[in-house]
C-alpha positions in Angstrom: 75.2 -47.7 -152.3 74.1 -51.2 -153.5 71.6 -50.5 -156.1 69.9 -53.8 -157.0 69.8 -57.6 -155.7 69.4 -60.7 -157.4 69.3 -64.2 -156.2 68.5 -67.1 -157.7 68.2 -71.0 -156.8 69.2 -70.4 -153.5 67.6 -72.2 -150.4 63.8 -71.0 -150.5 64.7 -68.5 -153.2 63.9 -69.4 -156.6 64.2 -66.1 -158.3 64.8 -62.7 -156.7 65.2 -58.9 -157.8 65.4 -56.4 -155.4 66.2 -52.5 -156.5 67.3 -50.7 -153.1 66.9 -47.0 -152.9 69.1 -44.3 -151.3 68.3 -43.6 -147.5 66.9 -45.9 -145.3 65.8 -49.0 -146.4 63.3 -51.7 -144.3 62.9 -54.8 -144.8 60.2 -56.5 -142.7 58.5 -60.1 -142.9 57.2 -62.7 -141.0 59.6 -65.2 -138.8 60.1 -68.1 -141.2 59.6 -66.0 -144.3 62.7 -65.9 -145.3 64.9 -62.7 -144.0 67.4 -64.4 -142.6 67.8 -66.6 -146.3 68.6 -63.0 -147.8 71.1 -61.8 -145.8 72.7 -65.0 -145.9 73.0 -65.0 -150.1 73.8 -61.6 -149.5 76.8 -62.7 -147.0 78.3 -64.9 -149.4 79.6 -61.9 -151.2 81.3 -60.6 -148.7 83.4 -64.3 -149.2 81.1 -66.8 -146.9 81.3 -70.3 -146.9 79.6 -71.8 -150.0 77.4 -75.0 -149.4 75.5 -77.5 -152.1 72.8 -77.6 -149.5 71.7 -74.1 -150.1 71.4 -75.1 -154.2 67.5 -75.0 -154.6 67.2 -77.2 -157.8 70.1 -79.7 -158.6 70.2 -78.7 -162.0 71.1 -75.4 -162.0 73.6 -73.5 -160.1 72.7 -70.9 -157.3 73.7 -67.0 -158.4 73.6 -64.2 -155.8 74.5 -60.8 -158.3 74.7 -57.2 -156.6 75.6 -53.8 -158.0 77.2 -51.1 -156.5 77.5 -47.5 -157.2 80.8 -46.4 -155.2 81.8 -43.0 -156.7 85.6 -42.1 -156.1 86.7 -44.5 -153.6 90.8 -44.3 -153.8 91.4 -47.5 -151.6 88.8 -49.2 -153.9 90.4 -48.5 -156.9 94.0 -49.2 -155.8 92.0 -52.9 -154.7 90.5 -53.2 -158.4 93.8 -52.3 -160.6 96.2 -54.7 -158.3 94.0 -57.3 -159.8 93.9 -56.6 -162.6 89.8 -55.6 -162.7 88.3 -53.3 -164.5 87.5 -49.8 -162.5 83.5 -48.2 -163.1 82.9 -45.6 -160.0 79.4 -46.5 -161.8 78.9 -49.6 -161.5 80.1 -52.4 -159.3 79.4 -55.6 -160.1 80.0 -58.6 -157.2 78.9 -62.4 -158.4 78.4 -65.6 -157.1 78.0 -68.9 -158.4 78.1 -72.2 -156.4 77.4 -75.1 -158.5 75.7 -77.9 -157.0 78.3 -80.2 -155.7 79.1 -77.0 -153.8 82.3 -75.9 -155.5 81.6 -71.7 -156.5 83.3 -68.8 -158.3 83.5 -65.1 -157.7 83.3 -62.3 -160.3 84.3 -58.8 -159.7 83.0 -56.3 -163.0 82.7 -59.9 -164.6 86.6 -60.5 -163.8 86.8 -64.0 -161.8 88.7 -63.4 -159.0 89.7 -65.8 -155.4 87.2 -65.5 -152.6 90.2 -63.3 -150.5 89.9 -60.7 -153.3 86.1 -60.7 -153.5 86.0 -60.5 -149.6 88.7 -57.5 -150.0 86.1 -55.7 -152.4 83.3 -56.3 -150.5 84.6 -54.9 -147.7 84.8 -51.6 -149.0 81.1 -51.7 -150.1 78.9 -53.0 -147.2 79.1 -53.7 -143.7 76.6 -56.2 -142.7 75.4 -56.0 -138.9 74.1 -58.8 -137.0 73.3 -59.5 -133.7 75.7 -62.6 -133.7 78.6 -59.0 -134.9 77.2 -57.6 -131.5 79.6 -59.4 -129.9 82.5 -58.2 -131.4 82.0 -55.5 -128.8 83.9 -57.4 -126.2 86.6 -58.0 -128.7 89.8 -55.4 -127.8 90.9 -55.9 -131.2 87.4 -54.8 -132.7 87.8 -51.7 -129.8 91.2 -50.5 -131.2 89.9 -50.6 -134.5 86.7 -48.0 -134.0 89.2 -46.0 -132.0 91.7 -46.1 -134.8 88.7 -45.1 -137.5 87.6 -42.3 -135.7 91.5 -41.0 -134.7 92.5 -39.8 -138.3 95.6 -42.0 -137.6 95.9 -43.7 -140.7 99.0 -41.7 -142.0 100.7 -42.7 -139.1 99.5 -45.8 -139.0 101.4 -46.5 -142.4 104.5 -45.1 -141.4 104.0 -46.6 -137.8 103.2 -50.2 -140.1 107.1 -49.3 -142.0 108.9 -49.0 -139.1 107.7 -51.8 -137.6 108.2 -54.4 -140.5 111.9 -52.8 -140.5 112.4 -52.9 -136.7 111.0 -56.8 -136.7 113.3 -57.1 -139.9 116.1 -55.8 -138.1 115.7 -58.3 -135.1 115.1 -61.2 -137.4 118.9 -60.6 -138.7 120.1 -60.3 -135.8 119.1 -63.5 -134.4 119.8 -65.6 -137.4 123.1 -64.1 -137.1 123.6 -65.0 -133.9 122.8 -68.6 -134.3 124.6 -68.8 -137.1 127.5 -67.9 -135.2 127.3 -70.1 -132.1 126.5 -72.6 -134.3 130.0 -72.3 -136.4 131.5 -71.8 -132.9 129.8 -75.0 -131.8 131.9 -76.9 -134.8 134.4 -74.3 -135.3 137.3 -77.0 -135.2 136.3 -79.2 -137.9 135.1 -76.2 -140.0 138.5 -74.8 -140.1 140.0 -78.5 -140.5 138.0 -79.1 -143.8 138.4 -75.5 -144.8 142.2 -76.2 -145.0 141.3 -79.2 -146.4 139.9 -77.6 -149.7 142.3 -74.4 -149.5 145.1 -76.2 -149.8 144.1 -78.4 -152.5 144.2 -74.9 -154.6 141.3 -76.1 -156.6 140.5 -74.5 -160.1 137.6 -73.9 -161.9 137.5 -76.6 -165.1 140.6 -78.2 -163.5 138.7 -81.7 -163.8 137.5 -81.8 -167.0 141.2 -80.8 -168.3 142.7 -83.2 -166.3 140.3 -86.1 -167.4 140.9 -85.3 -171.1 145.0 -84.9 -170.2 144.5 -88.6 -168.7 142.5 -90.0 -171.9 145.4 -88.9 -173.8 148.2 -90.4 -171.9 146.7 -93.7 -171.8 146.3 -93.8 -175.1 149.5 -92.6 -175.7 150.5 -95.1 -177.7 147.7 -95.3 -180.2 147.8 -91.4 -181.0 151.4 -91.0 -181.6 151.1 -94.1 -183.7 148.6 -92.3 -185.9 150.1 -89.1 -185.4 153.2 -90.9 -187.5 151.0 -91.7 -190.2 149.5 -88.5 -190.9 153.2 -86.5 -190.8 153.8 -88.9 -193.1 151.2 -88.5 -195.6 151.7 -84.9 -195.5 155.6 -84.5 -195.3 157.7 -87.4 -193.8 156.6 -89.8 -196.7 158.7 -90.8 -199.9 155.4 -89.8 -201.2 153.8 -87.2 -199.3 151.1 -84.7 -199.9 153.9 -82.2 -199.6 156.1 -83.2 -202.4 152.8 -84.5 -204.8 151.3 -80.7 -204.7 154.7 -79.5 -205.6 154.9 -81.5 -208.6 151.2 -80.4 -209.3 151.9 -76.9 -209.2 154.9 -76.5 -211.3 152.8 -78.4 -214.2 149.7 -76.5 -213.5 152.0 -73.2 -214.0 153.4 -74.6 -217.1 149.9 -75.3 -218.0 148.8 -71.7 -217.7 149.8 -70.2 -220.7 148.2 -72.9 -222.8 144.9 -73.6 -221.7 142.6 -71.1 -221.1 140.6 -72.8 -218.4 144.2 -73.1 -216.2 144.9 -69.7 -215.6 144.7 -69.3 -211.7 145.1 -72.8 -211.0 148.9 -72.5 -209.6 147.6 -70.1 -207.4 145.2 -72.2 -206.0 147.5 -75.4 -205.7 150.4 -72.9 -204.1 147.4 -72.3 -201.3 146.7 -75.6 -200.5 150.3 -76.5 -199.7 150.1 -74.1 -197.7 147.5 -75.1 -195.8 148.8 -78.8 -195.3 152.3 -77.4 -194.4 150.2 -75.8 -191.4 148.5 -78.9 -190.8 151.8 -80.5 -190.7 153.2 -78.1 -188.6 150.7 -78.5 -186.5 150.3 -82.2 -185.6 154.1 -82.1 -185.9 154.4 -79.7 -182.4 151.5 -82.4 -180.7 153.4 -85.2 -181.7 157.2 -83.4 -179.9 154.6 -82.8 -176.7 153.6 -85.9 -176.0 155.7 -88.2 -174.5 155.3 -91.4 -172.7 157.1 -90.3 -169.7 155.4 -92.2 -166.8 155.4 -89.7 -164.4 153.1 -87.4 -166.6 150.2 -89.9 -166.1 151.4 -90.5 -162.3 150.7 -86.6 -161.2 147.2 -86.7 -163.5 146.0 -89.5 -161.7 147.5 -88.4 -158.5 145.5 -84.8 -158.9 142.7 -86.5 -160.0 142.2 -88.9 -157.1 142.7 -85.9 -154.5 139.8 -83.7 -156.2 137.6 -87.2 -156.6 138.4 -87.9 -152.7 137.0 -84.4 -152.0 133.9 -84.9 -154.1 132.9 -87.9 -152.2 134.0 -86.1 -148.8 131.8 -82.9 -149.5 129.1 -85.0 -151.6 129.7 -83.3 -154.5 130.0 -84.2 -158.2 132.6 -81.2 -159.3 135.1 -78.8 -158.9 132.7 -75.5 -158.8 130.6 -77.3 -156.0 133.9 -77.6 -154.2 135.4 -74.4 -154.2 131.4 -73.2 -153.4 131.7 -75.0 -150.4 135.5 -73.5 -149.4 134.2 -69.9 -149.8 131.4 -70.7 -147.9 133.4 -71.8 -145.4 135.6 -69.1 -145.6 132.7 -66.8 -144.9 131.7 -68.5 -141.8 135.2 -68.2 -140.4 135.0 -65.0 -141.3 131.5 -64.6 -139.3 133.5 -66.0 -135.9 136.4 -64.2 -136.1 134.3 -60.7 -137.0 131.4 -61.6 -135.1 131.0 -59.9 -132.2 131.7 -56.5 -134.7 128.6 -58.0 -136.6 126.6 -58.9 -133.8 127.0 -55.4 -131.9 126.2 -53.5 -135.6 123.0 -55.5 -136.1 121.9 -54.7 -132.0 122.4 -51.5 -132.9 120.7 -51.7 -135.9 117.7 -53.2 -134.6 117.6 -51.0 -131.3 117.4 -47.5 -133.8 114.9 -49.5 -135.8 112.5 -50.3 -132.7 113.3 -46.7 -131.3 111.9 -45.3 -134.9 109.0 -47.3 -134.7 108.4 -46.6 -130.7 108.3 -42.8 -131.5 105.7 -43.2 -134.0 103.5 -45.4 -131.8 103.6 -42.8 -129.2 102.5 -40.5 -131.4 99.9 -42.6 -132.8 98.8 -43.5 -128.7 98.9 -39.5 -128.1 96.0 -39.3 -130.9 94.0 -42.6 -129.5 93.8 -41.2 -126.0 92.3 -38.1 -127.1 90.0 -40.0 -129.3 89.1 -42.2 -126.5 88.0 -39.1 -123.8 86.0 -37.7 -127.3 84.4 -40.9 -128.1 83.7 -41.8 -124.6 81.7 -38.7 -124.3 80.2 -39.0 -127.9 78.8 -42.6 -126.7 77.3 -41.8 -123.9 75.5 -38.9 -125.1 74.2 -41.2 -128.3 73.3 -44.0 -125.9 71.7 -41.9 -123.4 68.1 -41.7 -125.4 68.3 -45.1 -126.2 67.1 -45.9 -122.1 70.2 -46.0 -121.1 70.3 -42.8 -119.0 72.7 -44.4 -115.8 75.3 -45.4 -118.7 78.7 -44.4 -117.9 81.4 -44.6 -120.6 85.5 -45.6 -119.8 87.7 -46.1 -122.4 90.7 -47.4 -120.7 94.1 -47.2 -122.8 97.0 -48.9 -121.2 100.9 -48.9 -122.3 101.4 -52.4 -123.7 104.8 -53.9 -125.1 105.6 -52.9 -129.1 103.3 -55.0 -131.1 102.1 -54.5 -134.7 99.0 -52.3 -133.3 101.6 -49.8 -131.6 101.7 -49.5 -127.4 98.1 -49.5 -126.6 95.8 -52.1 -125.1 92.2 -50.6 -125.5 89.0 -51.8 -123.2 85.7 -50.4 -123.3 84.3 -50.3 -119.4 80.8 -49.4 -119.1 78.5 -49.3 -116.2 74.5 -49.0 -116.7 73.2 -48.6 -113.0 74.0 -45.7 -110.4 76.7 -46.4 -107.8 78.5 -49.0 -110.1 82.3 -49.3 -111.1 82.7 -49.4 -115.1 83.3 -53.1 -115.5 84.2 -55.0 -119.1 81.0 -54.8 -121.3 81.3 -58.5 -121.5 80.5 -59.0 -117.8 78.0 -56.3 -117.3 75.5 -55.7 -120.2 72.6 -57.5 -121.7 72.0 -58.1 -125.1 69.7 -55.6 -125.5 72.1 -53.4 -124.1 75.2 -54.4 -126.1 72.6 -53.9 -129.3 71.8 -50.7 -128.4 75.8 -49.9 -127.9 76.4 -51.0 -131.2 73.9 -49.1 -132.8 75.3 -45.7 -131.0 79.0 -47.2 -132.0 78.0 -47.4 -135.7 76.3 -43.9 -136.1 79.3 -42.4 -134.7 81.9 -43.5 -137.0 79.4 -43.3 -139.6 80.8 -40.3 -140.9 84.2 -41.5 -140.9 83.3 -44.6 -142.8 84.6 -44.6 -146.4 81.8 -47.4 -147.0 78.8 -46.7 -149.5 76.0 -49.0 -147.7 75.3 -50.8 -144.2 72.9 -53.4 -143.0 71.8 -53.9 -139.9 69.9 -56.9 -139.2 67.0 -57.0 -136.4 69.7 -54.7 -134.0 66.4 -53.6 -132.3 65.6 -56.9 -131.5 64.7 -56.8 -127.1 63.3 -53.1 -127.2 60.4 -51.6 -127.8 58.2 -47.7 -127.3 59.9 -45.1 -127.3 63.8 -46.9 -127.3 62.8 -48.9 -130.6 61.5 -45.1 -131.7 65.0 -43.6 -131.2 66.9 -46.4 -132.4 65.1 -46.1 -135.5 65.5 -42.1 -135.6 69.0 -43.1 -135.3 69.4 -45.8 -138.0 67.6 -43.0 -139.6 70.4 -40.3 -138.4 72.7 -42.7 -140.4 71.1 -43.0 -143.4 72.0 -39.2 -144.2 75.3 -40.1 -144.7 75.3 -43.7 -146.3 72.8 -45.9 -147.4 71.0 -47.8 -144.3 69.5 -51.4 -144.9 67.7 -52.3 -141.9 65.9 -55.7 -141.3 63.4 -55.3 -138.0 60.2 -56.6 -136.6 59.6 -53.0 -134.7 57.1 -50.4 -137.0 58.2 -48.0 -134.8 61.6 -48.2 -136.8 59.9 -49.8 -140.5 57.9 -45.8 -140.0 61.0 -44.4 -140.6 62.5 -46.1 -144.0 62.1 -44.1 -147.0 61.7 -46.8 -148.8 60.2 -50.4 -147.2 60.4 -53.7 -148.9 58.5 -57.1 -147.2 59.3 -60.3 -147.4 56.7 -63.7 -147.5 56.6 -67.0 -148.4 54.4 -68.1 -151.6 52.9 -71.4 -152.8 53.5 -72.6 -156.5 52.3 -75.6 -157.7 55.1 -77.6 -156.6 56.4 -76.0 -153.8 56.8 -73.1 -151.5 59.0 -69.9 -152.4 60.2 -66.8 -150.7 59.6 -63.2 -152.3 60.0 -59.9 -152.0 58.4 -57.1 -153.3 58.7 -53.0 -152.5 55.2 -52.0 -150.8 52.9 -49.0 -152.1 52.3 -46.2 -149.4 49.0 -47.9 -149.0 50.4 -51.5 -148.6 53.1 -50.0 -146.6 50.2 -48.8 -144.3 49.2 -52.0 -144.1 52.2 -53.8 -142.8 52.5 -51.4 -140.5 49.1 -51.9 -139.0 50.0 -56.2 -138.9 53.4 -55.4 -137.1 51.1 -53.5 -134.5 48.1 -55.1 -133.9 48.8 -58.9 -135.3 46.9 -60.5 -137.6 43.4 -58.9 -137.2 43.9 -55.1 -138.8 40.9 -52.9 -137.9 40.8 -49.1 -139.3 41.8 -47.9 -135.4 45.6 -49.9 -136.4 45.3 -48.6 -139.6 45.2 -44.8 -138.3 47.8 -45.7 -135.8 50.0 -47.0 -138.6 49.5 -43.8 -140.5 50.3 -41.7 -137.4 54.0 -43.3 -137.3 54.4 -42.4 -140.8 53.1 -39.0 -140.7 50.9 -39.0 -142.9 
């Protein structure tokens, strides 16, 4: 249930607190008072359009607060941890803020959160009922929906919602498949001409960059070999070399050895740096025999290298990799045309199981909603029938539709409210009184299935009066059992049976006029009773009829 209220520099509102009680709430006021303003701030938690015009002083920013008490609601939860909010079956907490150039934040248990998620929340917390919502009764989405809530089907639903994604999955591949196909067969001819192209050029990875460095070398041929020379001969080719100097080194280091003290080990060391520059030699040596300035070395470089460069600026590519990418791309979509038809016929098949699965499951689910439609069909008209409505006749018409995401059915309401008449579309039959007072009998019914804490309706009495506004308020009463009823209404006949009545006016400060609210004494309560009846002027006789309604 919500448990408390607050709004604050909103519209007319400079500061309200309003702490709802279980049952059946009423809120009653004069036109203009401010009712409307209420449910409006209370409406912008359920993720409605923030405006700057509703910020009451420029300086501050507008705040419309509301707590909750859920208890163990699982869908709730599973909403809270997926982003990342902090779970209290206690206490919910949903904020508001819109600054005054009209841009606002949401809070969820003081976690800011995007208006979707805050909606989402919402959602599972209060249903607000207008009049304006009446007309969602025409709606046949809004039909398959109560039938769906009151059909237990939401197991199926799920699986029904699996199969479906895979079956839409299924035909999505198989098209894209399918294009792709006749496109390659549309330019199968060239595809298989530059394929060839780039098989037979046997292209390796890093075959470029070795090739470029084998070119750099060659044409500077010349200069390498030339310092290639000197450094042999430094180490070994030289009348004086490196070679023949740590020879000579050693043999009078060895001599050394015995004599000094500080010597010892030095041979040792000498004996392993000729070693070393013997390798070096050795190595520079086998470099120098490799290279040779045979012309037709750098001829097939730059030969290889212009084909692979004439490629890249074929293909639009800057390398090798992006090359051979491209051939086995190619090869894959040759591979598509000449094993396409096997693919095509696997995926058909595919996707016809998939839309079979998901067909199976909507019949099942359609089985279930055509019972539920005889039940509720039944269940409305008797709930309707006190309401003075006692010609009402109730269809629920469910026709076999193509697969869609909502299964195989196509639901329509058909109601008829005089004798002798064919159920026609509520749309083009029923007044608004009438379509209220549906509503109404809609909402207590799948009361019980709702897995919602609170509801308000707002002024869904509004074109009845006696004993109809009576019954509708017994009923709104009826609903209160179950979850917590807000009801906004201008009838005492219903305001007689809140347990708890709250009333809304409009106040003068020294600067300018407010709205309030305040929860009325039995005495007051009384009293509002006996203005809603008689008007303005309350004598003791409206009094006594007040305190008839309320029993008391």
């Amino acid at each position: 249930m919500i448990e408390n209220l607050q709004i604050s520099n909103y519209a007319l509102i400079d500061k309200v607190e309003i702490n709802f009680r279980p049952g059946f709430n009423i809120i009653t006021g004069e036109t203009g008072a401010g009712k409307s303003i209420m449910l409006g701030a209370l409406s912008l938690l359920l993720g409605g359009r923030a405006d700057a015009k509703v910020v009451r002083d420029p300086q501050e920013k507008s705040v419309i607060e509301a707590t909750f008490s859920a208890g163990e609601y699982p869908q709730l939860q599973a909403i809270c941890r997926n982003n990342d909010i902090e779970w209290d079956p206690a206490h919910i907490i949903l904020r508001r803020q819109i600054a005054p150039g009209g841009r606002s934040r949401a809070f969820v248990n003081d976690t800011p959160v995007t208006l979707n998620v805050l909606q989402e929340v919402a959602l599972q917390l209060i249903d607000i009922h207008s009049q304006h919502q009446n007309m969602l009764l025409v709606s046949p989405p809004y039909q398959l929906r109560v039938i769906d809530s009151l059909s237990g089907n939401g197991e199926r639903m799920q699986r029904f919602a699996d199969a479906y994604n895979a079956y839409r999955h299924a035909v999505k591949q198989f098209h894209l498949t399918r294009r792709s196909i006749e496109q390659a067969r549309d330019e199968e001819e060239y595809l298989r001409y530059q394929y060839q192209q780039l098989a037979d050029a046997n292209l390796e990875p890093g075959e470029q960059e070795t090739l470029e460095r084998e070119r750099e070398v060659l044409i500077n041929l010349a200069d390498i070999k030339e310092s290639l020379g000197r450094v042999l001969g430094a180490l070994g080719d030289g009348e004086e070399n490196v070679d023949t100097l740590l020879k000579t080194a050693t043999d009078e280091a060895d001599s050394l050895s015995d004599l000094l003290e500080d010597a010892e080990g030095i041979p040792e060391r000498l004996k392993a740096l000729r070693v070393e520059c013997r390798d070096i030699y050795e190595t520079f040596e086998e470099q120098n025999r490799r290279l040779s300035a045979d012309p037709r070395e750098i001829e097939a470089v730059e030969q290889r290298l212009s084909e692979i460069y004439d490629l890249q600026r074929r293909f639009k590519v800057d390398s090798v990799e992006a090359l051979i990418e491209i051939r086995d791309r190619m090869a894959e979509k040759i591979k598509s045309i000449d094993f396409g038809d096997t693919s095509l016929h696997a995926l058909e098949i595919a996707a016809k199981r998939a839309k079979k699965d998901a067909l199976d499951i909507a019949r099942e689910i359609s089985a279930v909603r055509r019972s539920t439609a005889t039940e509720f069909a039944r269940l409305l008209k008797e709930r309707a029938l006190p309401l003075g409505m006692k010609n009402l006749q109730v269809e629920i018409a469910v026709k076999e539709t193509e697969l869609t995401a909502n299964g195989i059915d196509y639901i329509e309401f058909l109601f008829s409210f005089n004798k002798n008449q064919q159920p026609m579309p509520v749309g083009s039959t029923a007044s608004g009184g009438e379509i209220s007072r549906l509503m109404l009998s809609i909402k207590s019914i799948v009361a019980d299935k709702m897995q919602l804490p609170a509801i308000v309706f707002d002024e869904v009495d509004t074109g009845v009066s006696g004993e109809v506004a009576n019954r509708m308020g017994e009923m709104m009463y009826g609903i209160s059992r179950n979850i917590q009823v807000i009801a906004i209404t201008h009838l005492p006949q219903v305001a007689a049976q809140g347990d708890a009545h709250f009333k809304v006016y409009k106040e003068d400060t020294d600067t300018s006029t407010v709205t309030r609210i305040r929860e009325l004494s039995a005495d007051e309560r009384v009293g509002e009773l006996a203005v809603m009846l008689s008007g303005a002027a309350v004598n003791e006789a409206a009094r006594a009829n007040a305190r008839s309604l309320l029993g008391i």
